[in-house]
N, C-alpha and C positions, 0 to 999 in steps of 0.2 A: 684088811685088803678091801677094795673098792668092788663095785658087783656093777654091772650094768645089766640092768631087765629086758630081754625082749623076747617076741614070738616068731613062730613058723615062720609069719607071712613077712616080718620083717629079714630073718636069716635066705628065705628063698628069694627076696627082692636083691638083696646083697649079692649072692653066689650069681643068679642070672646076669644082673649090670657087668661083673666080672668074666663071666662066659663073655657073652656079646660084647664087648671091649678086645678081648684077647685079640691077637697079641699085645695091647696096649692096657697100660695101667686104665683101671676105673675108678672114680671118685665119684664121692656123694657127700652129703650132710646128716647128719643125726640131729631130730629134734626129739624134746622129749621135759621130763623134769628131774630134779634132783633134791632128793631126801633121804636123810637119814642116810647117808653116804652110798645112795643107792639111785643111779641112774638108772631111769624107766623111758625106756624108747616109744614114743608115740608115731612118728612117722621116720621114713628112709624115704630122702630126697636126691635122685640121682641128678648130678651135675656134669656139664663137660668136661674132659682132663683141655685144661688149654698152657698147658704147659708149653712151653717153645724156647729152642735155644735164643737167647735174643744180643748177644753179644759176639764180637768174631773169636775171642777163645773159646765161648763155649758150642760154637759152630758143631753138629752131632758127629762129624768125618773125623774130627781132631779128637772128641773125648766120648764117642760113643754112648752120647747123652739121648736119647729119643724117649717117646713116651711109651714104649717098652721097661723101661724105669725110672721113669719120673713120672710125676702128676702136678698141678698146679688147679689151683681155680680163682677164678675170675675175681674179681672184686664184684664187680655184677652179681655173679650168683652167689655171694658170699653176703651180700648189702641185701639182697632176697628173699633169702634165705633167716636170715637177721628182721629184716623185717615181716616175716609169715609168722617166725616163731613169735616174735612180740605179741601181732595180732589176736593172735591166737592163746593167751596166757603162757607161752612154752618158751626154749630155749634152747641154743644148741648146745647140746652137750658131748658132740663128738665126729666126728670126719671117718669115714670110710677110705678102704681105697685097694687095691688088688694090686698081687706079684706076679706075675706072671714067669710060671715055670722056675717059680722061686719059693721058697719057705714064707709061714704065715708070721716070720717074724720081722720087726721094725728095722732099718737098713740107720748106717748112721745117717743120712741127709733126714730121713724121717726123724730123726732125734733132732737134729739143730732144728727144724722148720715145727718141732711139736710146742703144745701148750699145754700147762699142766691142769689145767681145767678141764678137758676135753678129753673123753676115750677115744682111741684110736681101734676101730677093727681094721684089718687084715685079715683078706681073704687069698687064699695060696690057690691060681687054677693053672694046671697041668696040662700043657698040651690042649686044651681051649678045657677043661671040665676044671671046676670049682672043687677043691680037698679041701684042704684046713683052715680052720676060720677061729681066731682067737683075737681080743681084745687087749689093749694094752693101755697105760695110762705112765706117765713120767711122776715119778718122786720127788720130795724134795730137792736132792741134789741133781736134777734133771737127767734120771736114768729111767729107761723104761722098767717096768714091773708087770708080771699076766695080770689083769682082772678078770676077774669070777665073773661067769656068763650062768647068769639065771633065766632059765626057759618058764616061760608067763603061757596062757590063753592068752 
């Protein structure tokens, strides 16, 4: 099973981006390193959700697409993000992102849009309060799987 390491101040940074977004999905970047099959989170980088319908099918009237469940992030903050963790010896090892008034688990769109490199948290906030918060990471045959959350100093 994969572990991802992190602390308080990273789980509280999470849960808060998520409040303050609601009703709107939240997104971020995880940087951090990876050893011994053990992602160790060093920072949580909150990012815009800049998601948007950008085609006339997928206009939000016709398929009740908004950023209430979807996320998206920029290339911008994604090439940023890419280049802080370089700087810095680090790497990202995983995307954030909130359900709002939904379960803390992965939707299929998060499945096709995932990479198996990268953990995925989700965070579930209710009615604008942040509940469950579980990580996920994709398998070989590109299914999600829980990953073990190890609480650090």
């Amino acid at each position: 099973m994969q572990s991802i390491a992190l602390n308080d101040t990273h789980l509280s940074s999470i849960r808060t981006h998520g409040e303050n977004t609601y009703p709107e999905e939240c997104c971020g970047l995880l940087l951090g390193t990876i050893a011994n099959n053990i992602k160790t989170l060093v920072e949580v980088c909150p990012t815009k959700n800049d998601w948007s319908a950008q085609t006339e099918d997928n206009r939000p009237e016709k398929t009740g697409l908004t950023k209430r469940r979807r996320y998206a992030m920029s290339a911008t903050d994604m090439l940023k993000g890419m280049k802080d963790a370089r700087d810095r010896n680090l790497e990202i090892i995983g995307i954030y992102h909130s359900h709002p008034d939904c379960p803390a688990v992965p939707s299929e769109c998060d499945r096709t849009l995932a990479w198996p490199q990268y953990s995925y948290i989700i965070v579930s906030v209710q009615k604008g309060r942040s509940e469950d918060l579980r990580s996920w990471s994709l398998d070989t045959e590109g299914n999600f799987q829980a990953e073990e959350i190890l609480r650090v100093d």
